[in-house]
Structures are given as C-alpha cells and as structure tokens.
C-alpha positions as CSV (number, residue, x, y, z in Angstrom):
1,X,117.5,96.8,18.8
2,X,119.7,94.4,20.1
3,X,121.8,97.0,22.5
4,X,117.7,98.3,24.1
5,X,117.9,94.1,25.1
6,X,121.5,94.3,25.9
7,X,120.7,97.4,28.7
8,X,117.3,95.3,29.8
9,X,120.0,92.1,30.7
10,X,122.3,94.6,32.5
11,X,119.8,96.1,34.4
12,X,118.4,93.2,35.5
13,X,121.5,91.9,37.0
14,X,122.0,94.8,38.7
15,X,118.9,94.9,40.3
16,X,119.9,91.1,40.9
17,X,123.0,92.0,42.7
18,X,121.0,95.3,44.9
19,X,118.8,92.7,45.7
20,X,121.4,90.4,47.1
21,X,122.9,93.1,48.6
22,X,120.1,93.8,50.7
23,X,119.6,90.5,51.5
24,X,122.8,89.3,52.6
25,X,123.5,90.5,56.3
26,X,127.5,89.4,55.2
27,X,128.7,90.8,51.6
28,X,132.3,89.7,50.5
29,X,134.4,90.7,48.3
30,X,136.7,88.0,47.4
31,X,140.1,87.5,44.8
32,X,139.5,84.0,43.4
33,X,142.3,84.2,40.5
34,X,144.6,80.8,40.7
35,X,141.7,78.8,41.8
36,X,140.7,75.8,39.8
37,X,137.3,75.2,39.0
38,X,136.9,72.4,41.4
39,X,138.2,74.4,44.1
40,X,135.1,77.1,43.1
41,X,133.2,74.1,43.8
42,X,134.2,72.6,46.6
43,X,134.0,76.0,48.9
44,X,130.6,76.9,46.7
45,X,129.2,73.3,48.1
46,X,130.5,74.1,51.6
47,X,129.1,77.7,51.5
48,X,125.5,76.1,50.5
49,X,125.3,74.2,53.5
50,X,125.1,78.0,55.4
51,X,122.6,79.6,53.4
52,X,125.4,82.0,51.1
53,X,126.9,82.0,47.6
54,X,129.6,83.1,45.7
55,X,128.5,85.0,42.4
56,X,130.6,86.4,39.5
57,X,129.5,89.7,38.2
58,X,131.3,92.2,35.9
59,X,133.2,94.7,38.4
60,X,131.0,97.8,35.9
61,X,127.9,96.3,36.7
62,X,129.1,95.6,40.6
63,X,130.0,98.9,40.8
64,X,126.6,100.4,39.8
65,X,124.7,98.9,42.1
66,X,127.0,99.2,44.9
67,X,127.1,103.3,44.1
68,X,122.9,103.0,44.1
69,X,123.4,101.3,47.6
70,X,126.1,104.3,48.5
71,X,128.9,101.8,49.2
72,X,132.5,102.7,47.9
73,X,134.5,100.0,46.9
74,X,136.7,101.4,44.4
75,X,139.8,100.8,45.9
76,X,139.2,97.3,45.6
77,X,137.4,96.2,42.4
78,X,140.3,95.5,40.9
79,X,140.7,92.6,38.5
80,X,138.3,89.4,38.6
81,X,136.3,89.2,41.5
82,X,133.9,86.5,43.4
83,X,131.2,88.1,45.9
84,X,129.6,85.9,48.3
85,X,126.4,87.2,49.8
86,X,125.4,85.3,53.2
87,X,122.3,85.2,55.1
88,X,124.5,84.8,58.6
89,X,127.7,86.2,59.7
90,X,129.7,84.0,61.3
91,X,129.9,80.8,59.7
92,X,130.3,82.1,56.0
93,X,133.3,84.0,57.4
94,X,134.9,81.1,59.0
95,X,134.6,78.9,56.1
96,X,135.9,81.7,53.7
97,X,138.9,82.6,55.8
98,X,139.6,78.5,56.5
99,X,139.6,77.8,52.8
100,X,141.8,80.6,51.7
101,X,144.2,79.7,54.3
102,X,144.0,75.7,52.5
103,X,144.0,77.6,49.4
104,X,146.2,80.9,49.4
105,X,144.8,81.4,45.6
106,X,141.7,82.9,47.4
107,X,142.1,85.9,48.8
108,X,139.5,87.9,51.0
109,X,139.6,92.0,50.2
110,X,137.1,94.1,52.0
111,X,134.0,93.0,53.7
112,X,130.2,94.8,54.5
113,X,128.9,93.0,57.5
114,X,125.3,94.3,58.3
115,X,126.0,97.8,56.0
116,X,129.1,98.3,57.2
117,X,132.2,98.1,55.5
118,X,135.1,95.7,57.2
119,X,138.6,95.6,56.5
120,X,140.6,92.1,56.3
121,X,141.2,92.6,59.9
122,X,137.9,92.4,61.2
123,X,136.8,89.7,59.2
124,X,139.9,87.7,60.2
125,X,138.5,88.5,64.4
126,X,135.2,87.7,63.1
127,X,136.5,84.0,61.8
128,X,138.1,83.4,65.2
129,X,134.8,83.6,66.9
130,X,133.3,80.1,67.8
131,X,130.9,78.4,66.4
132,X,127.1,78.9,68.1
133,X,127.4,75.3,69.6
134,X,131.2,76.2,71.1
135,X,129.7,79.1,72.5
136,X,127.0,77.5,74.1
137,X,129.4,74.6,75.3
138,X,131.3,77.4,77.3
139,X,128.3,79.1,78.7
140,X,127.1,75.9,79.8
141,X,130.7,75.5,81.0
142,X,130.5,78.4,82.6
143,X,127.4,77.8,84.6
144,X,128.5,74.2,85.7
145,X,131.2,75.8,87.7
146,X,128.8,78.1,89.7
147,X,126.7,75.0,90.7
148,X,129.5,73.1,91.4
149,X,131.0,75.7,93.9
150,X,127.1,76.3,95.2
151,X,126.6,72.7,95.9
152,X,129.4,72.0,97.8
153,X,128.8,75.6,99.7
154,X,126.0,73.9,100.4
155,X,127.4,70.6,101.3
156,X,129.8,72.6,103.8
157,X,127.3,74.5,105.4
158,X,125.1,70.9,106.0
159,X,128.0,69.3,107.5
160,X,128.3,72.7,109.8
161,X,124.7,72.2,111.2
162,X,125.3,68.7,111.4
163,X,128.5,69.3,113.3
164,X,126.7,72.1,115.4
165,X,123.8,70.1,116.2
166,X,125.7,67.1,117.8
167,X,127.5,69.7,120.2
C-alpha cells in the first residue's frame, strides 16, 4: 500500500513542476552546491520581490516532466540542482547572474526562456539588458534630443524672419 501513496506523491509533484513549467515564461536551471543556506535565502527573498522562485526537485522526477513537456536536458541534470521558474524575463535573469557573480558557489547551466532552450551565453546577453525604467530613461533620452535640435531649428528660422523682415 504504501508504494500506490508513494507514486500518488510523485506524480503530484510532477504535475507540480509541468505546471510551473508552463507557467514560467523564464525556466532555470541552476548549480546551488557550496551555497549556505542563508545565501538560498537571501537570493530566494530577492527573487520574490519579481514574481519567481527557486524549487528543489529530485533530477528523476525533473526529468519526467521535462520529457512530457519534450524538453532535453540531459546533458545537464547532473548532480543537485535548484530551478527557478519566473513569471518575467529580465529581471529574474539579472538578479540570478548578479548573485552568482557575488556568490561563484551558484552557478547558472542552461536556460528555457519562453520554450526555448538558452545556453549560458544568452542568458548572460539577457542579464546585460537594462532594466524597463533604464530603458525608458534612454528613450526618453532619446526623444529630448530631437526636441532640442527642433526647437532651436525653430528658434533659427524665427530669428531669419525676424532678420528678413527688418530688411
């Protein structure tokens, strides 16, 4: 009886981790070995603050429901492993690949970013990407500069006429 209630758990938390699969728009799969417990914490705490989470699941049970979602990770579910699941992209990322830099214990393996599997490399371009407010600080930026050069178009051509007119 007890390994029918023993299958019931397992299956449960792989339809737990399916379902965060589908819900995360950002799946990582991280190396967390060397950290200590209140460094888990600290970077869980900060992750919480964008929507995501880190979760430790058995790599047998991972593996499961990634081959129901027809991802291949193989190659890298070796040894323990965290997985964070994020609703957004970006910021997740950038506080991932900022802490494992602080913390070289953590390191960041392979990547699905909207169901698409990303290598170290592309997460590491994705973490250089500012943050929603830098970009809209540049755009803004950006747009200030043509005003400026229309205004004092503007401003030129006036003192034109004005220099025109007296004539």
């Amino acid at each position: 009886m007890a390994s029918k209630e023993i299958l019931k758990q397992k299956e449960a938390v792989v339809s737990e981790i399916s379902n965060k699969i589908d819900n995360a728009k950002t799946f990582l799969l991280l190396d967390y070995q060397g950290l200590k417990v209140t460094e888990v914490a600290e970077l869980r705490r900060k992750l919480r603050e964008v929507n995501s989470d880190i979760k430790v699941y058995k790599n047998t049970l991972m593996n499961i429901a990634l081959k129901n979602k027809n991802i291949n990770l193989d190659d890298y579910m070796e040894g323990p492993n965290a997985y964070l699941f994020a609703d957004s992209i970006i910021e997740p990322i950038k506080i991932v690949s900022k802490f494992a830099k602080e913390h070289p214990a953590l390191e960041i393996r392979v990547g699905c970013i909207d169901s698409e599997i990303v290598d170290l490399k592309t997460i590491n371009e994705y973490a250089t990407i500012p943050s929603m407010e830098g970009l809209l600080t540049m755009f803004a930026g950006g747009l200030m500069e043509h005003v400026r050069n229309l205004s004092i178009g503007l401003n030129l051509y006036a003192e034109k006429l004005e220099e025109g007119g007296n004539n």
